[in-house]
PDB file of N, CA, C and O in Angstrom:
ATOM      1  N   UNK A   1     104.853  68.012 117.950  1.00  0.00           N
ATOM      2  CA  UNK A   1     104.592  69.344 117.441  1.00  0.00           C
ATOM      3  C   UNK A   1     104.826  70.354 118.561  1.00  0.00           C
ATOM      4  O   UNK A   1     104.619  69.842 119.661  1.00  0.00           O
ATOM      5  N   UNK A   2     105.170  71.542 118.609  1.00  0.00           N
ATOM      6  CA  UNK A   2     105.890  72.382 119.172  1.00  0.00           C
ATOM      7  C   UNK A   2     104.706  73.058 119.718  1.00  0.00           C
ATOM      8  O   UNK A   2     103.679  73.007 119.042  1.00  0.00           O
ATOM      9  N   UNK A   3     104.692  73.765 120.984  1.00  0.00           N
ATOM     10  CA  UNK A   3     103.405  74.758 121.255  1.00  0.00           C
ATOM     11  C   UNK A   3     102.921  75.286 120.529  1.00  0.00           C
ATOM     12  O   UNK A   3     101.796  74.969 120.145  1.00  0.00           O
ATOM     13  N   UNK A   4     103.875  76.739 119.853  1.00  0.00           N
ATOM     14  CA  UNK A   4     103.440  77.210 118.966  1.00  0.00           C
ATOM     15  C   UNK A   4     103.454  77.275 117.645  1.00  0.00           C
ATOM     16  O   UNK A   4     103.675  78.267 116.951  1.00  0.00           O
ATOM     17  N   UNK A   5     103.192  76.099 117.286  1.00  0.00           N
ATOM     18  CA  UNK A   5     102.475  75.129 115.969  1.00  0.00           C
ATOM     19  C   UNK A   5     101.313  75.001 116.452  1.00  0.00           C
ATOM     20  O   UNK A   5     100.386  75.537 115.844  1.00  0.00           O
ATOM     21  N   UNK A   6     101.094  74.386 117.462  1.00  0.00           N
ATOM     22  CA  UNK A   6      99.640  73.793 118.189  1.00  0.00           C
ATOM     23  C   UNK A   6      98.934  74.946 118.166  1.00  0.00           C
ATOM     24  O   UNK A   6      97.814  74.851 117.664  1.00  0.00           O
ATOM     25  N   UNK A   7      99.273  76.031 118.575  1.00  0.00           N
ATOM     26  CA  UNK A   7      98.470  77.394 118.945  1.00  0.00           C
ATOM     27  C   UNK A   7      98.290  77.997 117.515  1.00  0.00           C
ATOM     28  O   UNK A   7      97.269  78.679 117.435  1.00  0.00           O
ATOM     29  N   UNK A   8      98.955  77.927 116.473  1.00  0.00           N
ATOM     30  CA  UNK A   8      98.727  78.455 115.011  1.00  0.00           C
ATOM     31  C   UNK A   8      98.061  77.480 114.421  1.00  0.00           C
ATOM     32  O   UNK A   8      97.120  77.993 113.815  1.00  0.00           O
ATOM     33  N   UNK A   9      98.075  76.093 114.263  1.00  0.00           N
ATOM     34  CA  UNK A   9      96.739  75.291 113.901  1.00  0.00           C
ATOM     35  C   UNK A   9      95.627  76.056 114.619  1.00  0.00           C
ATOM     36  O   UNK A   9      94.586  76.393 114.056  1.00  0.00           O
ATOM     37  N   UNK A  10      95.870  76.268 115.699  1.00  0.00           N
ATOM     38  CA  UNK A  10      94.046  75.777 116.362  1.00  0.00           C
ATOM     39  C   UNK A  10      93.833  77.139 116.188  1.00  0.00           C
ATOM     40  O   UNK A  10      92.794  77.490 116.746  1.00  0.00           O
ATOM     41  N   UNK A  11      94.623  78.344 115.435  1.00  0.00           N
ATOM     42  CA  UNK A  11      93.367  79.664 115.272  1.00  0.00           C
ATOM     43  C   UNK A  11      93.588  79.539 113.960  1.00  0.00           C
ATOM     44  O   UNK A  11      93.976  80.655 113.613  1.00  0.00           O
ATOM     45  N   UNK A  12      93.564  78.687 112.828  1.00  0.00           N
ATOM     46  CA  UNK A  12      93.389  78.791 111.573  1.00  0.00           C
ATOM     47  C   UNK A  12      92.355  79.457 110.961  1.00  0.00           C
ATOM     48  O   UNK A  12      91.183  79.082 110.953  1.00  0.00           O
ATOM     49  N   UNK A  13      92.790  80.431 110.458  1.00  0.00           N
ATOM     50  CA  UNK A  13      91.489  81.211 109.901  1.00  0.00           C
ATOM     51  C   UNK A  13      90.782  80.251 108.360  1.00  0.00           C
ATOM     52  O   UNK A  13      91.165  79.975 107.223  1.00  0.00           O
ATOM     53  N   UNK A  14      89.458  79.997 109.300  1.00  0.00           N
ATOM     54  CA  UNK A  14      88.596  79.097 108.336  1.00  0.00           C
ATOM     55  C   UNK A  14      87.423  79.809 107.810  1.00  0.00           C
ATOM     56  O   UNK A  14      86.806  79.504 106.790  1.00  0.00           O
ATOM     57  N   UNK A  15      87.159  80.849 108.652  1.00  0.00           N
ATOM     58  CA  UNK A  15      85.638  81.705 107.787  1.00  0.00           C
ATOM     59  C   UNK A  15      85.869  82.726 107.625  1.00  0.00           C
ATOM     60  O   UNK A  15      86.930  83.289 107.898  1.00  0.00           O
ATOM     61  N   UNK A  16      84.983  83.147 107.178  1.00  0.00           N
ATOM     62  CA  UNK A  16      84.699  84.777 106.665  1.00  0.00           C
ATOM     63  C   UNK A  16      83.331  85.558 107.332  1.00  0.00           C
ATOM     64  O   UNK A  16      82.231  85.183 107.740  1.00  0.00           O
ATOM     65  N   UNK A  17      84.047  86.867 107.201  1.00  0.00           N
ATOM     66  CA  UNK A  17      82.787  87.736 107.674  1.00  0.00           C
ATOM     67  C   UNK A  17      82.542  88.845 106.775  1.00  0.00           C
ATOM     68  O   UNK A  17      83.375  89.750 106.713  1.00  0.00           O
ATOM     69  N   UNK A  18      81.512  88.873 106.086  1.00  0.00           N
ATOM     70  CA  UNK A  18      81.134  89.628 104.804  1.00  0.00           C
ATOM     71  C   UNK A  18      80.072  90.836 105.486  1.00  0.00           C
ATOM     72  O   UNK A  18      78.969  90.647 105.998  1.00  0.00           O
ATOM     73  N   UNK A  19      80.955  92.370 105.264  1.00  0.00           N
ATOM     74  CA  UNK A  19      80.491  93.484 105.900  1.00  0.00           C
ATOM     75  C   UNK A  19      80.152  94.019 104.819  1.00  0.00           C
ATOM     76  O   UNK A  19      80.701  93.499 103.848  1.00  0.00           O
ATOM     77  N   UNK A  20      79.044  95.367 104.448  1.00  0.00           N
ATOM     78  CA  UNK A  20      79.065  96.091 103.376  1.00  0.00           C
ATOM     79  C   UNK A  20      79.020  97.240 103.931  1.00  0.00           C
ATOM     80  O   UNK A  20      78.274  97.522 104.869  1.00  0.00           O
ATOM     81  N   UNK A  21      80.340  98.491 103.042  1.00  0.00           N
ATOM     82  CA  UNK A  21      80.591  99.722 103.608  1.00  0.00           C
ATOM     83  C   UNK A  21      80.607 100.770 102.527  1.00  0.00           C
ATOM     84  O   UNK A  21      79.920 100.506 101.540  1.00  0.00           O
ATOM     85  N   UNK A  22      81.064 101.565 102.528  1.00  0.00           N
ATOM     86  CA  UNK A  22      80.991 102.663 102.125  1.00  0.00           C
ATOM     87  C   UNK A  22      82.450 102.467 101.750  1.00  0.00           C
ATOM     88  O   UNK A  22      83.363 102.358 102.568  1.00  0.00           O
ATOM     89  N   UNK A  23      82.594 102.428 100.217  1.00  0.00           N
ATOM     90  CA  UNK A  23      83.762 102.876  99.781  1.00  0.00           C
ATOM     91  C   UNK A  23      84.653 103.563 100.178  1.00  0.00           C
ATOM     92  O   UNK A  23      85.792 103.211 100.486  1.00  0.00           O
ATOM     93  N   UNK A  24      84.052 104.903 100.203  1.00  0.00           N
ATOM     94  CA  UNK A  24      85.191 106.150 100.725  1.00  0.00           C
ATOM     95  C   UNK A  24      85.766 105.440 102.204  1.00  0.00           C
ATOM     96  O   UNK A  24      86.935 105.087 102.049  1.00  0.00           O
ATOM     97  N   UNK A  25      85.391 105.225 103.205  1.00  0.00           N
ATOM     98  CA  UNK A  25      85.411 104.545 104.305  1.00  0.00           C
ATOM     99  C   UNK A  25      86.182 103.390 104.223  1.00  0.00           C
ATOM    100  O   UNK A  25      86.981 103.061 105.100  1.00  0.00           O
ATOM    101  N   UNK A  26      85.926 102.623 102.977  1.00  0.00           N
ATOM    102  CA  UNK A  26      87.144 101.859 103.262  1.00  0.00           C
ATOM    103  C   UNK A  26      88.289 102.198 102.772  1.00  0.00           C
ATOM    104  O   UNK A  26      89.382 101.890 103.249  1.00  0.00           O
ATOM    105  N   UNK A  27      88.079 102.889 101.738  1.00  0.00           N
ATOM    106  CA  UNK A  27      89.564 102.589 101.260  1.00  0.00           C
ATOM    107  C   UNK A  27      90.676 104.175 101.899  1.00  0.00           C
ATOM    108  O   UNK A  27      91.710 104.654 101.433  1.00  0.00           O
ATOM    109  N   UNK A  28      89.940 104.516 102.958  1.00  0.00           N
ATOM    110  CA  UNK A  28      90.620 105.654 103.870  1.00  0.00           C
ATOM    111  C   UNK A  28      91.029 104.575 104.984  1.00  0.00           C
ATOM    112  O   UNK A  28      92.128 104.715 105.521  1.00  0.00           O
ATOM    113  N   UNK A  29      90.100 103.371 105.407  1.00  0.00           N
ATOM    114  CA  UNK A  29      90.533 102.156 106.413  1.00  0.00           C
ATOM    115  C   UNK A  29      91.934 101.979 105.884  1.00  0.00           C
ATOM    116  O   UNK A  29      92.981 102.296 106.448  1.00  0.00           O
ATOM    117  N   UNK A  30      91.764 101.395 104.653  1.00  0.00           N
ATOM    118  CA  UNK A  30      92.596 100.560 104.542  1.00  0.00           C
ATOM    119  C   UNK A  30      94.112 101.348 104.199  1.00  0.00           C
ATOM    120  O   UNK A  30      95.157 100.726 104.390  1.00  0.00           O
ATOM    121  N   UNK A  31      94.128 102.582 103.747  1.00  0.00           N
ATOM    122  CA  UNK A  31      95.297 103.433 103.278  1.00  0.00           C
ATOM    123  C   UNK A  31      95.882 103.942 104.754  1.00  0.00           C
ATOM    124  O   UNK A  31      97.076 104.240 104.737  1.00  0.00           O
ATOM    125  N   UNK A  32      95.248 104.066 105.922  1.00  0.00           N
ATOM    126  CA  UNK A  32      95.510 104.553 106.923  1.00  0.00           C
ATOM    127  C   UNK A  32      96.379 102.871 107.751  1.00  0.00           C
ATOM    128  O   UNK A  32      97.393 102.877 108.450  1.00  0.00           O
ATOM    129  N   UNK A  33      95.792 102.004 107.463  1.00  0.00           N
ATOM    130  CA  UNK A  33      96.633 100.468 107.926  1.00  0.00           C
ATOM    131  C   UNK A  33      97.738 100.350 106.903  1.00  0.00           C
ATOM    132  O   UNK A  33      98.534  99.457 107.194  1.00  0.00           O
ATOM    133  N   UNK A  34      98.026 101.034 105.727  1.00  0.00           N
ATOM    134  CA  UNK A  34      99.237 100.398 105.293  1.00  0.00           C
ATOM    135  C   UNK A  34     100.279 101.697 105.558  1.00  0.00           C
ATOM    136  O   UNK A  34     101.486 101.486 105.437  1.00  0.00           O
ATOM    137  N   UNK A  35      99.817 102.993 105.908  1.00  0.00           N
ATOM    138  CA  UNK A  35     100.595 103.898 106.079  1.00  0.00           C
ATOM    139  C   UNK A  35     101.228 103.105 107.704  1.00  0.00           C
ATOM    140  O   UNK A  35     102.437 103.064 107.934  1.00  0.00           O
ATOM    141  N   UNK A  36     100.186 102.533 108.688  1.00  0.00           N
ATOM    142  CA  UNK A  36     100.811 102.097 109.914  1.00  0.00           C
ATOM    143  C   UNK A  36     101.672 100.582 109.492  1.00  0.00           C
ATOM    144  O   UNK A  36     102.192  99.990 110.438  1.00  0.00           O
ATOM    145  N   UNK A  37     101.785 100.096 108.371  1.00  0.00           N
ATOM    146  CA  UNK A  37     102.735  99.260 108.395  1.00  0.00           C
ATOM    147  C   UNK A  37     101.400  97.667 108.944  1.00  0.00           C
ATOM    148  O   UNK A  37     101.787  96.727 109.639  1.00  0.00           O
ATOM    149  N   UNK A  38     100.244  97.765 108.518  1.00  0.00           N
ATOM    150  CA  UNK A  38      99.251  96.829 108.728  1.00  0.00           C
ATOM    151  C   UNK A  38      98.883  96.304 107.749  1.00  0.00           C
ATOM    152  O   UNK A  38      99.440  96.276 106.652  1.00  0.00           O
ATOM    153  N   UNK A  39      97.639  95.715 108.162  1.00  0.00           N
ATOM    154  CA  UNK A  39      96.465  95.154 107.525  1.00  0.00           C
ATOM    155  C   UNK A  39      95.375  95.322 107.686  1.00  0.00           C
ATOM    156  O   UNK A  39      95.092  94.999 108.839  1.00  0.00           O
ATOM    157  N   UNK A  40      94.434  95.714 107.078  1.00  0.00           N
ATOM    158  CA  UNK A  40      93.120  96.366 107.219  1.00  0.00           C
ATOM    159  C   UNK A  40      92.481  94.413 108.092  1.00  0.00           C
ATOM    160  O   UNK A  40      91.726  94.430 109.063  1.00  0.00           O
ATOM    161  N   UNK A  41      92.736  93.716 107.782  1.00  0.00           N
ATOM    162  CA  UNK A  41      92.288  92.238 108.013  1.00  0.00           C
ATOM    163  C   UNK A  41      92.753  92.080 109.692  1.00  0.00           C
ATOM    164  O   UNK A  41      91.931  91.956 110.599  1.00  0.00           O
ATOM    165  N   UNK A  42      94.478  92.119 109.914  1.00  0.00           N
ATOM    166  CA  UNK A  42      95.030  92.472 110.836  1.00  0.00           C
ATOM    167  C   UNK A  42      94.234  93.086 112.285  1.00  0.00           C
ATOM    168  O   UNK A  42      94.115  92.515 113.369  1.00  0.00           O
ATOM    169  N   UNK A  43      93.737  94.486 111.857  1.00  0.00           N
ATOM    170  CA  UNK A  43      93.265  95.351 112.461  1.00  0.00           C
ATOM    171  C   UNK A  43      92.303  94.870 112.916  1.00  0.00           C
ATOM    172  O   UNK A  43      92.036  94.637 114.095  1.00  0.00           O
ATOM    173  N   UNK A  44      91.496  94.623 111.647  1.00  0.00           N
ATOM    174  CA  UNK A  44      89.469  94.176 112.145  1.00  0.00           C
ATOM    175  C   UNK A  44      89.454  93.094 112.982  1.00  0.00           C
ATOM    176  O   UNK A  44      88.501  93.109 113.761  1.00  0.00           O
ATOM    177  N   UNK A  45      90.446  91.846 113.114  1.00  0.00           N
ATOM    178  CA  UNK A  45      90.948  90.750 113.824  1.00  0.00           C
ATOM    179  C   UNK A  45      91.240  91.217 115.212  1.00  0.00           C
ATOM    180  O   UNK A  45      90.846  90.567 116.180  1.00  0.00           O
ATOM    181  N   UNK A  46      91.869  92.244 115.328  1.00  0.00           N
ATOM    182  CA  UNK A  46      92.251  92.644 116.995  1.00  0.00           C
ATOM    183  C   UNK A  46      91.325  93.599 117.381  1.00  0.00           C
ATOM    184  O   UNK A  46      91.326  93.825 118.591  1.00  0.00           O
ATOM    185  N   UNK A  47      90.310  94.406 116.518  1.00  0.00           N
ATOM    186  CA  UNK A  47      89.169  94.595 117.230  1.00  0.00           C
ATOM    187  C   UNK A  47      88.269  93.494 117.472  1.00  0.00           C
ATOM    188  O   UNK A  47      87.798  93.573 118.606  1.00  0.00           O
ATOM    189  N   UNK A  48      87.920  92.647 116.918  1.00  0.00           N
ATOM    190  CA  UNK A  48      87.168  91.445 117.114  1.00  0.00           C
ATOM    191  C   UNK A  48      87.220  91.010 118.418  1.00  0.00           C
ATOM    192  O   UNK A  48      86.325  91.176 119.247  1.00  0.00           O
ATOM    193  N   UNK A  49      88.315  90.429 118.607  1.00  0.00           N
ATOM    194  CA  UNK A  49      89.385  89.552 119.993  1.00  0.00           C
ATOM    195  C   UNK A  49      88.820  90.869 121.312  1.00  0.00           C
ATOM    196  O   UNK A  49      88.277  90.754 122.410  1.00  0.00           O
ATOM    197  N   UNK A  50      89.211  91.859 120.633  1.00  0.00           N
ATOM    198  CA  UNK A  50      89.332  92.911 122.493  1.00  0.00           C
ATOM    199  C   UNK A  50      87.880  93.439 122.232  1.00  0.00           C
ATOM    200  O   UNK A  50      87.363  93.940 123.230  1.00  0.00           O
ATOM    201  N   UNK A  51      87.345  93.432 121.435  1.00  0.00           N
ATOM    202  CA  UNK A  51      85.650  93.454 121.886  1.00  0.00           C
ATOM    203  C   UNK A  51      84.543  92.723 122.252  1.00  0.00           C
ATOM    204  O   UNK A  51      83.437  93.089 122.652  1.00  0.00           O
ATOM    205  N   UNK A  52      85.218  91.153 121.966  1.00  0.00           N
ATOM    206  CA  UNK A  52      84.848  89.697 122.847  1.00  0.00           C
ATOM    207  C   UNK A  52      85.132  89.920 123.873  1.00  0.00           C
ATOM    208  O   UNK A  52      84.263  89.971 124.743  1.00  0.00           O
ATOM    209  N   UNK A  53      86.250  90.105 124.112  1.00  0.00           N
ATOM    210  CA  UNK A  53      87.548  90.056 125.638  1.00  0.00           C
ATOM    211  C   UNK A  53      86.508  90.844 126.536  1.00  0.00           C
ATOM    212  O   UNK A  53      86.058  90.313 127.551  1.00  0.00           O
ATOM    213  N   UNK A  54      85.985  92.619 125.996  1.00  0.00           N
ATOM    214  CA  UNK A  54      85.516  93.549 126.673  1.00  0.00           C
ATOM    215  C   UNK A  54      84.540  92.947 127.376  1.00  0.00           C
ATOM    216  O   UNK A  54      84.479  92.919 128.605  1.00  0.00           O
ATOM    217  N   UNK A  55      83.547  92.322 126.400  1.00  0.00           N
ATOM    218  CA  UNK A  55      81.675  92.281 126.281  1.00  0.00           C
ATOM    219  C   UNK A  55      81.567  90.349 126.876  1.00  0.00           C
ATOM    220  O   UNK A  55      80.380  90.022 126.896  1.00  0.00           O
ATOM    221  N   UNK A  56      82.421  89.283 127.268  1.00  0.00           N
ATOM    222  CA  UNK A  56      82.163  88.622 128.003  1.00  0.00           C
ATOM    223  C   UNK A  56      82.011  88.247 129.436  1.00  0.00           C
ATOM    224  O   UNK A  56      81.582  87.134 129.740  1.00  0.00           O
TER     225      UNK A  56
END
């Protein structure tokens, strides 16, 4: 298996994280990630990563 096979197995997204928001709020999130050519999922994923990265 190739590195990056190995590296896309081993971050398989297996859970979930269940937030509750404010409508208006999201769906201005999420219209503002597809105007940038995203993913509202995308996004919340690379804040996740660089606010671990920051706070360890």
């Amino acid at each position: 298996m190739t590195e990056k096979k190995q590296r896309k197995k081993a971050k398989k997204k297996d859970s979930q994280l269940i937030i509750r928001i404010n409508s208006e709020d999201r769906d201005e999130f999420v219209r503002l990630c597809e105007d940038l050519d995203t993913s509202a999922a995308r996004e919340i994923r690379q804040f996740m990563r660089t606010f671990v990265e920051k706070n360890n």
